[in-house]
C-alpha positions in Angstrom: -2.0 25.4 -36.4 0.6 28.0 -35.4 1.5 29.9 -32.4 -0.7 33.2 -32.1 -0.5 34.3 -28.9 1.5 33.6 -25.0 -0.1 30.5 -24.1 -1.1 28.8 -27.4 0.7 25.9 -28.5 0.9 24.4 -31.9 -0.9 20.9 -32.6 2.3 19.5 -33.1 4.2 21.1 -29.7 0.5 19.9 -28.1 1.2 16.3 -29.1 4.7 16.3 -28.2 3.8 17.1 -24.5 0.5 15.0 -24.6 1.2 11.9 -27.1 2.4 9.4 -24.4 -0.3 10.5 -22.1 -3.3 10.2 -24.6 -2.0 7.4 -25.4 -2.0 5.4 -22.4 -5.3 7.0 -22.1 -6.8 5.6 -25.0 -7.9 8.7 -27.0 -8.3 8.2 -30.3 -6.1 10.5 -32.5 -9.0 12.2 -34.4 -9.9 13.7 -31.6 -6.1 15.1 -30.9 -6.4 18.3 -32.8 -9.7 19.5 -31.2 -8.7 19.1 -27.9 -5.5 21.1 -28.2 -7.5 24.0 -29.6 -10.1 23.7 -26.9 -7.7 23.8 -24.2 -5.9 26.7 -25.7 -9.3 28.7 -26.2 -10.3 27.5 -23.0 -13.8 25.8 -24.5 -16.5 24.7 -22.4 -19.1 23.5 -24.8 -20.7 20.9 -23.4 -24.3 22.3 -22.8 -24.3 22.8 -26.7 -24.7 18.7 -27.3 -26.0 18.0 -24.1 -28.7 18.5 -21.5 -28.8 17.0 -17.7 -32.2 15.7 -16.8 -33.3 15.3 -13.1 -35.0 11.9 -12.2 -37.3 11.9 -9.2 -39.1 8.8 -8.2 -42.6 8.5 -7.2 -40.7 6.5 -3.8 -39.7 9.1 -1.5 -37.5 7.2 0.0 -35.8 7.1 -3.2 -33.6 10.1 -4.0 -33.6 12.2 -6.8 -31.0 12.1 -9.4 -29.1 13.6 -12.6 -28.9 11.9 -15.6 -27.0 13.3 -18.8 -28.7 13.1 -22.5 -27.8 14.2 -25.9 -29.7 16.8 -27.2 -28.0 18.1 -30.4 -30.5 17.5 -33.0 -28.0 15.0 -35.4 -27.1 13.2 -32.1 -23.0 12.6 -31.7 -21.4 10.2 -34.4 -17.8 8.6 -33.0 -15.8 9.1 -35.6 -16.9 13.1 -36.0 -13.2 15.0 -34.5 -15.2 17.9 -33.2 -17.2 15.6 -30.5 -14.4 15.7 -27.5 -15.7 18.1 -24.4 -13.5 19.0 -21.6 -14.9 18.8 -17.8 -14.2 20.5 -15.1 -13.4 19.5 -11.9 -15.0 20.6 -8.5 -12.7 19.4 -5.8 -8.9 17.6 -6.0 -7.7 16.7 -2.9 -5.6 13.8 -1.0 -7.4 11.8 1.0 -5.3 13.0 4.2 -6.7 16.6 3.7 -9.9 16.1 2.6 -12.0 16.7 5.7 -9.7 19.9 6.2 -10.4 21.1 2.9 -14.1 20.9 3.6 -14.2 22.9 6.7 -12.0 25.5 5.6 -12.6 26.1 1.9 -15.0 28.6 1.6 -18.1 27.0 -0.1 -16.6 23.7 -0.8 -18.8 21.9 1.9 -22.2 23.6 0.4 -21.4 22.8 -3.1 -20.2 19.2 -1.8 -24.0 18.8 -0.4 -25.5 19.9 -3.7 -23.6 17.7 -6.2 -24.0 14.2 -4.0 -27.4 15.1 -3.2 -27.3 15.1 0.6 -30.3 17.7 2.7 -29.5 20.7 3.3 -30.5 20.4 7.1 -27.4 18.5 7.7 -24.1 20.9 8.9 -21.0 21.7 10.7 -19.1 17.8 11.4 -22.0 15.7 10.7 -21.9 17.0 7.2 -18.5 16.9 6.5 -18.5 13.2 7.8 -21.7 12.6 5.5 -19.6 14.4 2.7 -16.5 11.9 2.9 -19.2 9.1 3.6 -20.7 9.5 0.0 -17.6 11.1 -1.8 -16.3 7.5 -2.9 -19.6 7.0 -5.0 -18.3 10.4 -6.9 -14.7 10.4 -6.8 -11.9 9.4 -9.6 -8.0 9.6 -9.5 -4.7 10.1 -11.1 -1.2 9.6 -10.2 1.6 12.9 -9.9 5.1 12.5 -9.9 8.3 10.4 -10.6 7.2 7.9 -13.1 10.7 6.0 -12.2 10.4 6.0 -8.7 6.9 4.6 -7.5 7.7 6.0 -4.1 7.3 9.6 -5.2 4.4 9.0 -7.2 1.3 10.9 -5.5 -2.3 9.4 -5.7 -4.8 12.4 -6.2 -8.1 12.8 -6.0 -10.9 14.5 -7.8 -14.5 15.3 -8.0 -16.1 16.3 -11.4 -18.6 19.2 -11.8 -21.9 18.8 -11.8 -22.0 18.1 -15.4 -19.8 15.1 -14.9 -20.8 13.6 -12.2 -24.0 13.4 -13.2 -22.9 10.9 -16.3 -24.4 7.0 -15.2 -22.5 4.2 -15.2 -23.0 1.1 -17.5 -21.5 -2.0 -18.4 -21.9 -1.4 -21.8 -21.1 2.4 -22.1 -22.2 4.9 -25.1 -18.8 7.4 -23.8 -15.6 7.3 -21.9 -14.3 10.0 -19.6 -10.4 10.5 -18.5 -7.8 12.1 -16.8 -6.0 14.7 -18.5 -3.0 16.7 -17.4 -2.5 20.0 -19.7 0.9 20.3 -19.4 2.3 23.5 -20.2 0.1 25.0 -17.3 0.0 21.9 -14.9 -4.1 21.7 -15.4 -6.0 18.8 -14.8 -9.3 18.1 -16.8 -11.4 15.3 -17.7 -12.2 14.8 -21.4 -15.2 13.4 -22.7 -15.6 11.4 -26.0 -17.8 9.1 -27.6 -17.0 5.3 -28.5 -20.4 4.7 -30.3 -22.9 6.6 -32.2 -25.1 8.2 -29.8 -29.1 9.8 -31.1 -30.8 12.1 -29.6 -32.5 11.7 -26.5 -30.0 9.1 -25.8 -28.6 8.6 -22.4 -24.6 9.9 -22.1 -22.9 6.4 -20.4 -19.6 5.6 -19.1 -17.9 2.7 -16.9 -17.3 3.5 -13.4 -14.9 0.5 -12.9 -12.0 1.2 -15.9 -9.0 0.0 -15.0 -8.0 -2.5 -12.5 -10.3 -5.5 -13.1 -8.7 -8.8 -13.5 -11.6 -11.1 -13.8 -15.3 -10.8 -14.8 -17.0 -12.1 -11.5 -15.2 -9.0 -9.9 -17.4 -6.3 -11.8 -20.1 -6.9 -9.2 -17.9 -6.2 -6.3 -16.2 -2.9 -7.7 -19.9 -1.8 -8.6 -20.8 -2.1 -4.8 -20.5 1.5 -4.2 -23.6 2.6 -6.6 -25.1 -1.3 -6.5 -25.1 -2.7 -3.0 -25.1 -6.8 -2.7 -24.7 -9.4 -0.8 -21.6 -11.5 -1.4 -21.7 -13.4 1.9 -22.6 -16.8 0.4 -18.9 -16.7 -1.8 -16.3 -18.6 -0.1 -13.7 -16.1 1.5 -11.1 -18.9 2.3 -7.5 -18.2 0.7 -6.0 -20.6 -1.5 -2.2 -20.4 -2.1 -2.0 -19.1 -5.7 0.6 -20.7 -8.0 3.9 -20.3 -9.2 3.0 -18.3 -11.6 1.5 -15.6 -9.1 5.0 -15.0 -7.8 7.0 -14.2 -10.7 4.4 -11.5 -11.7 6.4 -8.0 -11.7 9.6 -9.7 -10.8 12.9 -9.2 -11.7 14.8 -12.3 -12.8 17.1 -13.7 -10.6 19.7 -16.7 -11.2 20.2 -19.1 -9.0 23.5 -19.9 -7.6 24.8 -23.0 -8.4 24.9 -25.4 -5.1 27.0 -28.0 -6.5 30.2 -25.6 -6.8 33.2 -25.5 -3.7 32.1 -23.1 -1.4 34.4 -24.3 1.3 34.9 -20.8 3.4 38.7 -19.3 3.3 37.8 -18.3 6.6 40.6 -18.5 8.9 41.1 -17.5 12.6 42.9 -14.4 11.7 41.2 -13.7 8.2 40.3 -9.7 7.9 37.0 -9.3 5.7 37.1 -6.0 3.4 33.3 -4.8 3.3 32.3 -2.9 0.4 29.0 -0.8 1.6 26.2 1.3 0.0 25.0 2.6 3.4 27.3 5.1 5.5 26.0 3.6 8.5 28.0 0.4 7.6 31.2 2.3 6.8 31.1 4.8 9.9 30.0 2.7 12.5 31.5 -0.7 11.8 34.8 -1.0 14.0 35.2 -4.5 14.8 38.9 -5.7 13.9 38.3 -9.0 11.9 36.5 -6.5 9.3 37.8 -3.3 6.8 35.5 -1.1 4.7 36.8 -0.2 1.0 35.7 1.9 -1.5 36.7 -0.5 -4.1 33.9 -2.8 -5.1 35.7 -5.0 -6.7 38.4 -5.7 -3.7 35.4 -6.6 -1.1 35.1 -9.8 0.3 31.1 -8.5 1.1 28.9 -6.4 -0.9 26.3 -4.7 1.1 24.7 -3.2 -1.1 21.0 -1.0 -1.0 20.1 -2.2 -4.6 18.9 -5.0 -5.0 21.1 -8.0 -6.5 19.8 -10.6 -8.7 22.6 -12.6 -10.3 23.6 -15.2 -7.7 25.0 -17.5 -10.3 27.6 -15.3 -11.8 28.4 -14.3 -8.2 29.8 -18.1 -7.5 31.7 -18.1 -11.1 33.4 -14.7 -10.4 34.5 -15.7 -7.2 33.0 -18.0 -4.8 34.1 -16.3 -1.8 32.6 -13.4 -1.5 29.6 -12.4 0.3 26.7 -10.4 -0.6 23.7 -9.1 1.7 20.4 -10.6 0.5 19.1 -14.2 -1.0 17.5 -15.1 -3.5 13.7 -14.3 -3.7 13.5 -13.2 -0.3 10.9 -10.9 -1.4 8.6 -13.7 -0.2 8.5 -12.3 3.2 9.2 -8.6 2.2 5.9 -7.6 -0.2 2.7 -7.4 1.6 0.4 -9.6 -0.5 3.6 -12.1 -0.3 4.2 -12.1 3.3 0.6 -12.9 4.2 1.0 -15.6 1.8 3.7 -17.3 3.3 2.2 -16.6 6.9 -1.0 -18.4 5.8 1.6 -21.8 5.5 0.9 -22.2 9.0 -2.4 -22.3 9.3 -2.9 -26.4 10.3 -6.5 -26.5 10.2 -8.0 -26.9 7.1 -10.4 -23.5 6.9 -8.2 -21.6 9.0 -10.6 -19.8 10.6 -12.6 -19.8 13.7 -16.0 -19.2 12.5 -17.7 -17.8 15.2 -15.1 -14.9 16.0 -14.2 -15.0 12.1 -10.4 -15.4 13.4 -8.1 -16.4 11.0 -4.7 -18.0 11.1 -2.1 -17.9 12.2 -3.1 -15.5 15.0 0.3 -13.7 14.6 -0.9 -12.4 11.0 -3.5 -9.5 11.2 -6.3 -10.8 8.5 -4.7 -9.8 4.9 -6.3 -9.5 1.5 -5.1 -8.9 -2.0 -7.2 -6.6 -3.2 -6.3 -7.0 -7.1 -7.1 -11.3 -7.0 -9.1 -11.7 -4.0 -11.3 -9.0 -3.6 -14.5 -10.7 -4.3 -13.1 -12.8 -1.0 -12.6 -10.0 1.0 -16.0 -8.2 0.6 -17.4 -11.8 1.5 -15.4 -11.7 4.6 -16.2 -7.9 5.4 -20.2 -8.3 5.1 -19.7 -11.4 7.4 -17.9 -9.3 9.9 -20.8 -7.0 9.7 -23.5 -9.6 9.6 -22.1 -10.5 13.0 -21.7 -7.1 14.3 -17.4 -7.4 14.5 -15.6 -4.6 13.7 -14.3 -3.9 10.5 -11.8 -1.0 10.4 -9.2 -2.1 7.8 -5.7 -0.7 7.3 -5.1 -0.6 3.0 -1.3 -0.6 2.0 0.2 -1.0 -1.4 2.0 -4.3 -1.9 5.9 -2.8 -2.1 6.1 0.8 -0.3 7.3 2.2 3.2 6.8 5.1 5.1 2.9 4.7 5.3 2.9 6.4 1.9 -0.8 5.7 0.3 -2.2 4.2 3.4 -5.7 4.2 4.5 -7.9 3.4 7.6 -11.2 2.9 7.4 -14.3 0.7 7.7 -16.3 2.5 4.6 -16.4 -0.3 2.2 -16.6 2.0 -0.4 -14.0 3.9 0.8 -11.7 0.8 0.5 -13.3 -0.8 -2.8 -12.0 2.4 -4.9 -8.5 2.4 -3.5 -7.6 -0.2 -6.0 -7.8 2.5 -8.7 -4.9 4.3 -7.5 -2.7 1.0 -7.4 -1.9 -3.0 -5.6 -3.1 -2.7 -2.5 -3.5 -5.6 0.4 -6.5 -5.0 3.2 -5.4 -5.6 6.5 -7.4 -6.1 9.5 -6.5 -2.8 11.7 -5.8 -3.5 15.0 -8.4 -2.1 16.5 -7.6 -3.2 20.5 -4.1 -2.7 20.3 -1.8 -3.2 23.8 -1.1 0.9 24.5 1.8 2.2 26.2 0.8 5.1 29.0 3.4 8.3 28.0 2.8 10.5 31.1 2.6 13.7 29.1 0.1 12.5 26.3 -1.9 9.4 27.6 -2.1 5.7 25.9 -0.4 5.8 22.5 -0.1 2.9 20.2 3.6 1.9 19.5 5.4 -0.7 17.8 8.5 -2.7 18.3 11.5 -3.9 15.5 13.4 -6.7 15.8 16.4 -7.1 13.4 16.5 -10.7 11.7 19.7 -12.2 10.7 19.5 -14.9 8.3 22.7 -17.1 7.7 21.5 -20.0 5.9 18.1 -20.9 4.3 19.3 -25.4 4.4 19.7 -25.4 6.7 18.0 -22.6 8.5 20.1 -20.3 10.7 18.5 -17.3 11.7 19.2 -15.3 15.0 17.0 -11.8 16.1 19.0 -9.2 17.4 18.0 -8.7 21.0 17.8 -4.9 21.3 14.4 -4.5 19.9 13.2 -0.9 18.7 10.1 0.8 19.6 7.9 3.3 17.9 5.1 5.7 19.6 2.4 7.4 18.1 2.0 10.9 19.9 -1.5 11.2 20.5 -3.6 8.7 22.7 -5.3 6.1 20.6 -9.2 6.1 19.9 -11.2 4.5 17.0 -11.6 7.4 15.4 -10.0 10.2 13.2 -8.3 7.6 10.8 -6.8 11.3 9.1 -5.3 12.0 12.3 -1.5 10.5 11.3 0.3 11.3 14.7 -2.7 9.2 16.4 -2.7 6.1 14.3 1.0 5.7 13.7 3.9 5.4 15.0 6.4 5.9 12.2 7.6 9.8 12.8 11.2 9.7 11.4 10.0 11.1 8.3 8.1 14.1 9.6 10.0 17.4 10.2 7.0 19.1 12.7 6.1 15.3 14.3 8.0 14.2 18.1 9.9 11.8 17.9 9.5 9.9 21.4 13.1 7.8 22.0 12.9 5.1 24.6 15.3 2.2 24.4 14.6 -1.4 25.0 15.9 -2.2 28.4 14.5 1.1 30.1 10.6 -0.1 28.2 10.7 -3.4 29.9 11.2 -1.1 32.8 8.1 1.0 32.4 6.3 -2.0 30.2 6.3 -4.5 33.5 5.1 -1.3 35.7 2.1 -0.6 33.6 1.3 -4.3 33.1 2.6 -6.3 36.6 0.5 -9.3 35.8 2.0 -10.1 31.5 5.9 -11.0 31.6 7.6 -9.5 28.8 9.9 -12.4 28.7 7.2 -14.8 27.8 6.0 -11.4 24.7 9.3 -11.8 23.6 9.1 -15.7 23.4 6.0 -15.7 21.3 7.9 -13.2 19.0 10.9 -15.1 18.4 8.0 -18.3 18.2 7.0 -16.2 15.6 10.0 -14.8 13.7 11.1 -19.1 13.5 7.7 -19.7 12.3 7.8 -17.8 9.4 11.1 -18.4 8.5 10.2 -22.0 8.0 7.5 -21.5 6.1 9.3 -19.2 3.8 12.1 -21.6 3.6 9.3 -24.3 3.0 8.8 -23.7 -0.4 11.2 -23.5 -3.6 12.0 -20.8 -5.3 9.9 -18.6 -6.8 7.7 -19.8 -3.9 10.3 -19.2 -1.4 13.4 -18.3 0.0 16.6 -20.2 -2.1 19.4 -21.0 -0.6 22.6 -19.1 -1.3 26.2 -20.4 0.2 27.3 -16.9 0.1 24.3 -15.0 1.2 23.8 -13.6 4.3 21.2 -11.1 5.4 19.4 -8.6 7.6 15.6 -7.8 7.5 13.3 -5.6 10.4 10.2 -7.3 11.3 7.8 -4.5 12.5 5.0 -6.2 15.2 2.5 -4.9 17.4 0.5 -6.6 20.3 -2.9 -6.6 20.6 -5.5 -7.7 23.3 -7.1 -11.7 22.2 -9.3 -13.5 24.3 -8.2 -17.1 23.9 -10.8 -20.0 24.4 -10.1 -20.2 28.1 -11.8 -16.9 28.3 -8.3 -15.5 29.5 -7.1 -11.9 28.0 -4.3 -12.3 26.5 -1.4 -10.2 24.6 -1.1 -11.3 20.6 1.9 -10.1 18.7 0.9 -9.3 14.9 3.5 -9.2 12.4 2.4 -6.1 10.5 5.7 -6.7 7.9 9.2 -7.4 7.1 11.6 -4.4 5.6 14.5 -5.1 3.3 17.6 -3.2 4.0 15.3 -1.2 6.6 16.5 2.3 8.3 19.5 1.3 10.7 20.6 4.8 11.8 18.9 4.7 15.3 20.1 1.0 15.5 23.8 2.7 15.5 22.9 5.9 17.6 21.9 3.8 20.2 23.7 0.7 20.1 27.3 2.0 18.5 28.6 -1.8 18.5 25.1 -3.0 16.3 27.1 -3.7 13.3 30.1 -5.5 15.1 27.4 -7.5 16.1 25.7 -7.8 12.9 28.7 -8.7 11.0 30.3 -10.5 13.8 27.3 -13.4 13.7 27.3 -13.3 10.3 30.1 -14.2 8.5 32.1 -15.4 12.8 29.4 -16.6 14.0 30.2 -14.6 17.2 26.6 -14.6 19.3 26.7 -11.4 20.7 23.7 -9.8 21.9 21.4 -11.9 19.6 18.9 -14.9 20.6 18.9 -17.7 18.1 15.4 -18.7 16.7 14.7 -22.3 17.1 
């Protein structure tokens, strides 16, 4: 197959571009040469080997809908070459845009209507909310981008045509329909292929639910979308999973060994050279007793932005120098992790109050995995809604910042095909958070950081920086418009058009105690640091993998990002909750030094002098 004309690529150019992808996609190779010449002649041919039907039922209250069939007279054998179709699609879109999209695109909205079957009487908001109602029933996804760095990879979304989206689902399928990303023009399509012999007449199948199931019993719940059920009678209490669990995805890390001489060549005049990853280290630390070098191999403490995992050959290479994390402290810093650990303090055996549904601890927002305990969650969510609570839910992936594939909502459907795109943990969203009156926008959300400075895991040392950091959203908070970023959080560092609203800690406590006279933020702050110990101790609870292992010469920093929200406690009294929403590893210190120039004296100071300066010790 040669080269004929700008635009057309040969079979063997075709699989160079495409092998890895069609691959991973499972597409047989027989199929391989057909496809590239129907995406270089641009081949729709679909309607030649099959027709769509329209079902109508006899209950009105029942609506219509399209059903695909072969009709070529010899039917469609699997193993035939010629039998792979491309599909358009009819809307891609991130999720962010998507009601933007429908109110702007000319015709998007109407067409939108048609495909999902919604009357034609219904316009303007109420239809676009109907749209993005329904669109999860219709909806499939890909991932764009860096396939090195999982922060740059981009979840997108897409609708097929009418032709596609009218292919059924079933468990037992008769074809298989997939992504596919022509290359040399940056094209998405879905292709269409058969994994069985199909006759005549016979209905065109494929599985709605590909991809991220782990175990049989949670078919059911991804199929809830199209095949609503109750799952309120499964048991939604979490079980700690085993160590297994926690090794999943991880990179190895030794273990130092804690029977070598560790005794510290600390002296009172002993200068520390600091070998640093992050300029904020080298430009702002000043404090005598320390001196940055460029020459790793001279420091006395690596602070480094990668992550370290040989602890062991550390101590063998020289057990006096110092590095800036510990061993399988990603306990507290993944999602699905950190609600783990949380859960250790949970006394009562359900940890739950049944009549409010309130789990424990109170300090952790309500946290699912969605990957292993999703059958539990959508037991917990029809509960919720059984008893007429709300259920907005904030879904996160397990290991990224920034808010970067985050979702609000309390479509169940909506949340139940987020999976697809990658881990994610559901999180009960705050939905009666403590708001913070800014004079020239209203109440806004906002959230505080408190630096954590862990010296010692046995025992356990731990101090929180007292100069807390605060975070405003810049629009006043309402349960609604979950699309609306600058409304529902607080994070605007990394948006160039967003305001970035600077209050430090000492002039909030100010304006905090004004706007609430009758709640002390001294006894906030208590509960905080009450909570900070907490989970320290339970993380330290465990053994490694299950939790933090001690390391003579680690010492570290971590930002624990909380919010407060309104609890009625059983006294009938209203009271202010902090929720830990999660705990960063080597977080963004740049305001830290803008504001308080002497943070990393103090930092390094308490670390490796154990001079308490500005910092309150969590007991």
């Amino acid at each position: 197959m040669e080269s004929k004309k700008d635009g057309v690529i040969t079979l063997s150019n075709f699989v160079s571009y495409h092998q890895t992808q069609l691959e991973s996609a499972g597409v047989p190779q027989h199929f391989w040469e057909t496809l590239c010449r129907k995406l270089n002649e641009q081949i729709f041919d679909a309607g030649n080997t099959f027709q769509l039907l329209k079902i109508e039922c006899e209950n009105e209250s029942v609506k219509p809908y399209w059903k695909v069939v072969v009709s070529r007279e010899e039917g469609v054998e699997a193993k035939d070459p010629s039998h792979i179709y491309l599909i358009d699609h009819a809307w891609t879109y991130k999720v962010s845009e998507a009601r933007s999209h429908l109110r702007v695109i000319g015709g998007l909205l109407e067409r939108m209507k048609g495909l999902m079957g919604i009357k034609d009487d219904t316009t303007g908001d109420e239809a676009v909310e109907k749209v993005f109602t329904e669109m999860w029933k219709f909806n499939q996804t890909y991932t764009i981008g860096s396939a090195s760095d999982v922060e740059e990879r981009i979840p997108v979304w897409y609708i097929l045509d009418e032709f596609g989206s009218a292919i059924q689902h079933s468990n037992e399928p008769t074809f298989r329909a997939v992504p596919f990303i022509h290359v040399p023009h940056q094209v998405p399509y879905t292709i269409l292929f058969p994994i069985k012999d199909v006759a005549k007449g016979e209905e065109v199948t494929r599985d709605y639910v590909e991809g991220p199931v782990t175990h049989p019993d949670f078919r059911d719940v991804l199929l809830l979308p199209w095949f609503p059920k109750s799952f309120t009678l499964e048991d939604f209490r979490q079980e700690e999973p085993d160590e297994e669990y926690f090794l999943k995805g991880h990179t190895v890390e030794s273990l130092p060994n804690l029977y070598a001489d560790y005794a510290s060549k600390l002296g009172p005049q002993t200068k520390l050279k600091v070998y640093s990853e992050y300029r904020f280290v080298n430009e702002y630390l000043k404090h005598p007793r320390f001196e940055v070098t460029y020459v790793e191999e001279d420091a006395d403490i690596l602070w480094y932005l990668h992550h370290f995992t040989d602890y062991r050959e550390l101590g063998e290479r020289n057990r006096f120098v110092y590095v800036n994390q510990f061993p399988f402290e990603n306990v507290i810093t993944i999602k699905d992790l950190l609600s783990i650990v949380s859960r250790r303090n949970s006394n009562d055996s359900g940890g739950c109050e049944w009549e409010r549904l309130e789990t424990k601890p109170l300090w952790l927002p309500t946290t699912f995995n969605l990957k292993t305990e999703v059958l539990k969650f959508v037991s917990y969510y029809q509960r919720r809604q059984e008893k007429g609570l709300d259920n907005h839910w904030i879904c996160k992936p397990w290991n990224l910042a920034r808010g970067i594939d985050t979702h609000i909502t309390s479509n169940l459907n909506y949340i139940l095909r987020l999976p697809f795109t990658g881990p994610k943990v559901a999180q009960k969203y705050i939905d009666d958070p403590v708001l913070y009156s800014r004079p020239e926008c209203g109440d806004v959300k906002f959230d505080i950081r408190y630096v954590i400075l862990l010296k010692s895991v046995k025992p356990l040392v731990a101090y929180a920086y007292k100069n807390f950091f605060l975070r405003f959203s810049n629009r006043p908070f309402e349960l609604r418009d979950f699309d609306d970023y600058e409304k529902h959080f607080t994070v605007m560092n990394y948006s160039d058009s967003a305001l970035l609203y600077r209050k430090l800690c000492h002039e909030f406590i100010e304006e905090f105690q004004r706007q609430y006279p009758e709640y002390r933020w001294g006894d906030i702050e208590a509960k905080i640091f009450k909570m900070l110990h907490e989970l320290l101790v339970a993380a330290a609870s465990r053994e490694p993998p299950r939790g933090i292992a001690h390391s003579p010469q680690s010492r570290a920093l971590y930002a624990a990002d909380i919010m407060l929200a309104w609890w009625t406690d059983s006294d009938g009294h209203r009271v202010m909750q902090p929720k830990l929403l999660e705990v960063n590893w080597s977080p963004d210190c740049q305001r830290a030094c803008e504001y308080y120039p002497d943070f990393y004296d103090d930092v390094f100071g308490l670390l490796f002098f154990d001079e308490e300066k500005d910092v309150f010790k969590l007991l």
